[in-house]
N, C-alpha and C positions, 0 to 999 in steps of 0.2 A: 365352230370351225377352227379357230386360234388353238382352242385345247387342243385338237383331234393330232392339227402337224406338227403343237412343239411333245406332243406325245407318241407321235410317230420319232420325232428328231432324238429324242431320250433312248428310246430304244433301238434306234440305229446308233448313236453316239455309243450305246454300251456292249453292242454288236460289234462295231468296231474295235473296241479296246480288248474286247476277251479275244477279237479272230490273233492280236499282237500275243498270246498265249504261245503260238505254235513258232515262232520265229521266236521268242523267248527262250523255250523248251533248249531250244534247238543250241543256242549261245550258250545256255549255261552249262551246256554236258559238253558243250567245246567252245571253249569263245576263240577260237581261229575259223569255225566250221563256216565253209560257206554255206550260207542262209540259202534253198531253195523254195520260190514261190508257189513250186508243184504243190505241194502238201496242202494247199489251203483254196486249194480249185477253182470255182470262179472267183472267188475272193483275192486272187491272186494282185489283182488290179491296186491293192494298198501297197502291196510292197514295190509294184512297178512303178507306181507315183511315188514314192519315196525315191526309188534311185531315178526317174526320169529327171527329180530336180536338182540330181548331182551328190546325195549324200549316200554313204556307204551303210549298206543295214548291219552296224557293228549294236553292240549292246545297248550303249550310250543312245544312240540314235531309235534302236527296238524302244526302251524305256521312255523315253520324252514322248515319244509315238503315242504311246497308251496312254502315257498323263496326262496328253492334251487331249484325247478322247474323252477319258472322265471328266478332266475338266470342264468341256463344253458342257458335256453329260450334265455335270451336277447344275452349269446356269443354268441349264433346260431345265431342268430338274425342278426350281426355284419358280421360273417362270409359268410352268407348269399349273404348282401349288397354290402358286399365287391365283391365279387363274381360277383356280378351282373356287378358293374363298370364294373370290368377286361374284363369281356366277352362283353359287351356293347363297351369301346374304342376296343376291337380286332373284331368286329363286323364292326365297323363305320370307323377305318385303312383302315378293307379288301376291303369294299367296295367304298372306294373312289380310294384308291391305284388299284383299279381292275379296274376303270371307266375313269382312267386316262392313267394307260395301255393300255386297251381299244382303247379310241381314240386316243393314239400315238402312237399306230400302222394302225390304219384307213387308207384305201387306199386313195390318193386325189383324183380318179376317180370316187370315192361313195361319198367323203366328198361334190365334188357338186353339185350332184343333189339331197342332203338332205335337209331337213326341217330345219335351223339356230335354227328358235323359240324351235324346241325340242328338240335342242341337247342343248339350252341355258337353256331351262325351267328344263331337265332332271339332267344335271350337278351340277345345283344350286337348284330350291326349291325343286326337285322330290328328290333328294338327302336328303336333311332335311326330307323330308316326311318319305322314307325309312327309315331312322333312326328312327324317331318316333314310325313308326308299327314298328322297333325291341323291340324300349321300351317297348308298348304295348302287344307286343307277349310275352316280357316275364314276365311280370307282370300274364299274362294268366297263363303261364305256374307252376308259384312260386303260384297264387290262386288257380287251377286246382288242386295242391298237397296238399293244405290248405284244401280245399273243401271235398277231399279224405278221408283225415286223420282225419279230424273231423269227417266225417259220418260214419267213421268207430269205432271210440270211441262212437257217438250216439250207433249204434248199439250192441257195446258191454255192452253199459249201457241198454237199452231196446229194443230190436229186431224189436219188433210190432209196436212202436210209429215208430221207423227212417224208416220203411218202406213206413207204411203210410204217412209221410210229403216226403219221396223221389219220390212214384207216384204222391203226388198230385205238385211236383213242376217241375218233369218231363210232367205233362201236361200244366202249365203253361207257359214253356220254347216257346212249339207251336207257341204261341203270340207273343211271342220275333223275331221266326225263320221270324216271316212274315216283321217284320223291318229291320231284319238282311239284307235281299236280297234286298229293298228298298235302303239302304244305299250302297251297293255293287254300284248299275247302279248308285247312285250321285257323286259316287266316283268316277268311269268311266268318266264323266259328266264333275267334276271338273277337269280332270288330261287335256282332250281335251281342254277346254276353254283357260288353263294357256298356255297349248301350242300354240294356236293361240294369247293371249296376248305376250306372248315375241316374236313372232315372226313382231308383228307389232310393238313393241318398241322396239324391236333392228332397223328395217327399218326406225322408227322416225327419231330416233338419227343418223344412217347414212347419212337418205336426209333431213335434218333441215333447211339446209342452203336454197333447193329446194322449200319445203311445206311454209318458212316463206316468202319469195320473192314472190311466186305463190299466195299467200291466202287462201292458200289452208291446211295450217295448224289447223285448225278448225273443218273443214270436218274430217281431217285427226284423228281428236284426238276423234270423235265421235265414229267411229271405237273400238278403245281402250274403251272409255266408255262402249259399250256395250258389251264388253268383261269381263270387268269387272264388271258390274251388271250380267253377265251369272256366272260369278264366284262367287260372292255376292250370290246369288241366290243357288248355288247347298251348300256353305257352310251354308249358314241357313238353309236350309232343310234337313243337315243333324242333324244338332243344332236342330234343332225341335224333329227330332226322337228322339238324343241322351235323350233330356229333358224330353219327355213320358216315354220310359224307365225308368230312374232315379228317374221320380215322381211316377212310377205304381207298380215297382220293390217291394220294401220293403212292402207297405200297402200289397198286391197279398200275399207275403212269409209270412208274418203276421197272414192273414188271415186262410192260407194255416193248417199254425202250430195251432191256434187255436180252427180249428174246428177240428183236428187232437185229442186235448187233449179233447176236449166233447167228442167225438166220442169212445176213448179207455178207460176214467173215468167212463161214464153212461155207455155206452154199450157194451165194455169188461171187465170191472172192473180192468184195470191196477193199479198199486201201484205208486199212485203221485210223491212218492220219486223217482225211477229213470224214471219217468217222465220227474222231471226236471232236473236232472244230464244232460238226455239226451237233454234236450231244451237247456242246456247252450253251448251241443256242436252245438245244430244248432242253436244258437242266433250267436257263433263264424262262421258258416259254414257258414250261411246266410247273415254274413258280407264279406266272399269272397267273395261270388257269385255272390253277387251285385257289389264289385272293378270290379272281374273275368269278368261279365257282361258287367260291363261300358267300360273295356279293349277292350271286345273282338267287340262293336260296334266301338271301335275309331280305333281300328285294321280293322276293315272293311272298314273305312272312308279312309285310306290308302291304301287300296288295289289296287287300280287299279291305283297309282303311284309305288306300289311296282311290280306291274303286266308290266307296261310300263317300269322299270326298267329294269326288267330280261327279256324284249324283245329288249331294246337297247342295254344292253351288247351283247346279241347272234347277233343283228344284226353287231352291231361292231366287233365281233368275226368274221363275217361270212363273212366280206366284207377287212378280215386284208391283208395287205398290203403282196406280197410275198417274201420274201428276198432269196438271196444265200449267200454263206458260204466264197468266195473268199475276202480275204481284200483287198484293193488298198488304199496304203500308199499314192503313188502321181502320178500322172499326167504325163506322159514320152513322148509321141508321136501323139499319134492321135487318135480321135472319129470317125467311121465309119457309117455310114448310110444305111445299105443296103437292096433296093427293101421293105423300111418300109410302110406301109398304115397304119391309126387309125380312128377311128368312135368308139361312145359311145356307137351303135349296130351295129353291122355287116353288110354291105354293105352301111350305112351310110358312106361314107367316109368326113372326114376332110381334110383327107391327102394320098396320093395315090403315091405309087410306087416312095416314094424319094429315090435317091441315093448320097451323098453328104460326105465328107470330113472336120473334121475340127481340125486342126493344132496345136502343143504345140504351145505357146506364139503369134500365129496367132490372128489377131480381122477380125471376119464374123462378117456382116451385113443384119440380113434380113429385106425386103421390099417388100410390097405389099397392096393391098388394102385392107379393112376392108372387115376380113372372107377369109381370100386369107390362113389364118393356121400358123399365124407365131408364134402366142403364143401356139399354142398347138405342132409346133415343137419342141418350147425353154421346154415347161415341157416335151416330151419325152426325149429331149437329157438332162435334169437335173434330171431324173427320178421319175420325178412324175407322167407320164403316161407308161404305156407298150404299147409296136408295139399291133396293131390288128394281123397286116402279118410284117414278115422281121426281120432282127434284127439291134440291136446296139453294136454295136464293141469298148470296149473301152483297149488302148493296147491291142488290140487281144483276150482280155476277153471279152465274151458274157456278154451283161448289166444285163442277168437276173440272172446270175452266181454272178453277186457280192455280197458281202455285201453292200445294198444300202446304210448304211448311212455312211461308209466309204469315199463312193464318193460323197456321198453329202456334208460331212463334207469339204471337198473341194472347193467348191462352196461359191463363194457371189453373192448373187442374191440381186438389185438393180431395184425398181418397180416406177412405174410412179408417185402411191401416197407411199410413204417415211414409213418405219416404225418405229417410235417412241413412247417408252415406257414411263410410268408416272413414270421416277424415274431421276437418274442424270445424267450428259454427260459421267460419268466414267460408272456406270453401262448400260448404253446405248451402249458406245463402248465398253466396255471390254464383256457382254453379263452377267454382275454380276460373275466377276471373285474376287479373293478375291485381296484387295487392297493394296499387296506389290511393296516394289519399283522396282519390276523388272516389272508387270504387269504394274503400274505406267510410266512405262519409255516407254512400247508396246503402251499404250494407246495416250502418245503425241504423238508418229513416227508416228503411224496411222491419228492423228489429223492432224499434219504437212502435210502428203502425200495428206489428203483431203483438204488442204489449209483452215481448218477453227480452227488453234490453237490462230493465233491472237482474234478473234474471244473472245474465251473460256480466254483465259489468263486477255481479257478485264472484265471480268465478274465478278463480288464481289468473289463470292460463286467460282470459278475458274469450274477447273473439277465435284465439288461436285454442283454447281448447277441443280435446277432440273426443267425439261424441262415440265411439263403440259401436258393435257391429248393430246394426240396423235401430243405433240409438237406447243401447240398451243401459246408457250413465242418463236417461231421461226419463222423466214419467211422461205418462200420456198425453197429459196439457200441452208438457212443454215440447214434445216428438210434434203436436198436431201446427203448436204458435210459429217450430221454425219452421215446418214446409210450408206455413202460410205467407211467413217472412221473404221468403226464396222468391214464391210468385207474384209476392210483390215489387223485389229485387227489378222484376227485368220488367216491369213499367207495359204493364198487360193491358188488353181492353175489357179479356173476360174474366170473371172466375167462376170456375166449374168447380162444385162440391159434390160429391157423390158417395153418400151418409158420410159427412169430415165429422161429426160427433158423435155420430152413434154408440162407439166405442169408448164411451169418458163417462163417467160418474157424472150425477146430477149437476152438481157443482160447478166441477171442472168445464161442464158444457154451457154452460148456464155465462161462465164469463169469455168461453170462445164465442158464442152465439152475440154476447155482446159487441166484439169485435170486430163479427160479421156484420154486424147492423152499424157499425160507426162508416162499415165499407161503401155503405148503400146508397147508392146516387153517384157513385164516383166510378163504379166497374157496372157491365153489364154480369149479373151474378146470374148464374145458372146455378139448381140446387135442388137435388134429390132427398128426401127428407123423411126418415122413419122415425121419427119424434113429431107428430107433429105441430109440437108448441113449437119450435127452433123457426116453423115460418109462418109466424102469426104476422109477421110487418111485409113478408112478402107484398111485391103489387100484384101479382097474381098468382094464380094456382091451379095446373094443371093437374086432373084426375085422370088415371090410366085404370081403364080395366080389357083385358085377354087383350092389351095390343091396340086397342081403341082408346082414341081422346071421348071420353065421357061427359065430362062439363070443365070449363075454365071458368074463374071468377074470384075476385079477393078472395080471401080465408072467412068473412064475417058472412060474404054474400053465399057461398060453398055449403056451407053451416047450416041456412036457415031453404036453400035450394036442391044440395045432392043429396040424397036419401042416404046413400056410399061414404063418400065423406063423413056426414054425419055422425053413419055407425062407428069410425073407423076413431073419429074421435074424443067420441063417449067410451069406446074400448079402452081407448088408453088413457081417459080419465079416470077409469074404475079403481 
């Protein structure tokens, strides 16, 4: 609302100073001439208040007139701008800070069977986009009131001309509308294609390592090409429209106003004089309309990223994760399993009528073949999935009762490929805590307990070294020892492994596993296991087959009781 009136006030402020044009005129081809306020019609009323408060309308007096005009003009002007910013960053805050809320709260159930490429495309350039159509919106909105306020001073200067150049460029607009809607669908066009490009360069760069080995990197990157020519392609063709507009715009409004003033000279005999008063306000008007104009097609060229916007926020919204209100400070007794089933739809099962058990400072082991459910138990019991049927009992608290991220704050969770941030070994482990010596002092005991402070100590840059993108100044060892470092960092009750070795050399495994075992009795260790010597010290051992708990029982009692087990590892004794 603030913008709307000191954008109306700009454009009367500079209304008023061009109507000082015609009493100008006037002085300088006689500066004896008396000034007549006829000539400037309804407008007449500035120069009446000038002499009403006693000054004579001599040149001196015409010229201060105008300069205080613009003067105001320009603070308006400022104020205006200013305005603009403000509402522009609280604009671009809202909407990023909303898109980030958004997807941290996103359920992990939605998150994967979503589209990567458009939550990455939307995030990042559909982001920038939205931003732009606000700029452009309001550029509209700030011309829109330019546009107003000028044709409404034409009219008070000459009724009959601003009417006749208002139909004739309200039927010119017609021409416009039919571009307008053209740009709409390449916009649409554009927002599709971006999202299928990121969706295949985020895939590049995942499997690089696969496509450059195979040969298949070539092929692969032809893909991308012609995604990018599909985009290429809808932005020039909106570049084409914009540029017909832009070239047809002004000659059209030109022409518009000139036949305009034949039309009411010869054939109504209008008075030239506020003729042109009124032309001066539509040579101003006719310069919004064309910004207005130009605004309002690049506003359109965003549309359908701003439109793809406010469908990924709702769908984000619509898919948010549930929480309850109960806190769980810590971890006391025991996780309950009871009569749970899960599937992505209903009667799909994954996982079918488990009932299972698992112990403060206890390490379970589950095992089973590939698709046997064991990673979708570990994200039930971490809560990243909800039961389909049954529930989960944590101390006696219903899982869906708590506040999740209380209990997940809890949790270190330890994945097959490591996760490693592009920043330093301290903000890696500490999670970019701030770098006092207390935090400092958590960060070695953490390092120490993962056995990779010797390590870090060896290293020029020490703790403040910085590790590459997804750790790639590390070997595998040492990628697996610092996210083990991390989750120990923040003083957890669980740790979740879910194959943390699979990926390492005999060796290298052989002394993280050791690590794991120095862990045991001190965290409740949850641990998925395709090796399965890594859980011979296990206290127990759950077996999965199609979804079903099979037999639980030490590793020695498993052995000599599950026929399954057994085979599974005599297999990988062979």
């Amino acid at each position: 609302m603030q913008l709307l009136v000191v954008s109306i006030l700009v454009g009367l402020l500079d209304g008023l100073g061009l109507a000082m044009f015609l009493p100008l005129l006037e002085l300088v081809a006689d500066s004896n001439a008396q000034v007549s306020s006829d000539a400037m019609g309804n407008l007449a009323f500035i120069l009446d208040g000038i002499q009403a408060i006693g000054l004579q309308l001599t040149l001196t007096v015409v010229l201060m007139t105008m300069l205080s005009f613009f003067v105001f003009k320009g603070i308006s002007k400022y104020i205006s701008s200013y305005l603009n910013v403000i509402y522009q960053q609280y604009f671009i805050r809202k909407i990023r800070v909303e898109t980030i809320d958004a997807l941290t709260e996103y359920r992990y159930e939605a998150f994967v069977s979503s589209d990567a490429g458009a939550i990455q495309n939307t995030l990042s350039g559909e982001v920038q986009r939205v931003i732009q159509s606000y700029r452009k919106y309001s550029q509209m909105l700030e011309q829109g009131v330019l546009v107003l306020t000028y044709a409404g001073l034409a009219f008070l200067a000459n009724p009959e001309f601003a009417l006749l150049v208002l139909v004739g460029g309200v039927l010119s607009n017609f021409l416009f509308s039919i571009l307008y809607k053209k740009t709409k669908v390449l916009s649409r066009q554009f927002v599709k294609s971006s999202h299928s490009f990121q969706g295949l360069l985020i895939q590049e760069v995942a499997f690089f390592k696969y496509l450059k080995a195979t040969g298949s990197i070539r092929r692969y990157a032809q893909n991308l090409k012609e995604k990018v020519y599909e985009i290429e392609d809808s932005v020039r063709k909106m570049g084409v429209l914009n540029s017909i507009m832009t070239g047809v715009r002004e000659p059209l409004m030109m022409a518009i106003v000139i036949g305009t003033i034949l039309v009411q000279v010869q054939l109504m005999g209008g008075s030239l004089a506020t003729i042109i008063l009124s032309l001066l306000f539509f040579y101003r008007a006719l310069s919004a309309v064309t910004t207005l104009q130009t605004s309002y097609n690049q506003f359109l060229s965003f549309s359908g990223s701003l439109t793809n916007m406010t469908d990924f926020v709702i769908e984000l919204r619509k898919q948010r994760e549930r929480n309850g209100s109960i806190a769980m400070p810590s971890f006391q007794r025991v996780i309950r399993v009871e009569n749970v089933s899960f599937g992505y739809q209903l009667g799909d099962w994954i996982l079918q009528d488990l009932k299972l058990s698992l112990y403060r400072n206890e390490t379970l082991a589950l095992v089973g073949e590939s698709g046997s459910g064991k990673t979708t138990l570990m994200n039930l019991l971490s809560g990243l999935l909800q039961p389909s049927q049954g529930k989960i009992w944590i101390d006696g608290q219903d899982m869906s009762q708590l506040d999740i991220l209380s209990f997940q704050s809890r949790i270190g969770y330890i994945t097959q490929e490591p996760v490693i941030f592009d920043d330093t070994i301290f903000n890696n482990v500490s999670f970019w805590a701030e770098k006092t010596p207390e935090n400092l002092r958590n960060c070695w005991a953490a390092l120490e307990q993962a056995s990779i402070a010797d390590f870090v100590r060896e290293h020029p840059d020490v703790e403040d070294a910085r590790l590459g993108n997804k750790g790639i100044n590390l070997s595998g060892g040492q990628k697996q020892r610092i996210s083990i470092a991390r989750e120990l960092y923040k003083e957890v009750d669980f740790l979740f492994m879910d194959e943390a070795t699979s990926a390492l050399d005999s060796e290298t495994e052989r002394a993280i596993q050791e690590n794991i075992d120095q862990l045991k009795g001190q965290y409740t260790i949850l641990i998925i296991a395709h090796r399965l010597s890594t859980i011979r010290n296990a206290d127990r051992v759950v077996v999965l087959k199609q979804g079903r708990i099979e037999h639980i029982g030490t590793y020695k009692d498993l052995v000599n009781k599950s026929v399954s087990f057994k085979r599974m590892v005599e297999l990988q004794e062979l």
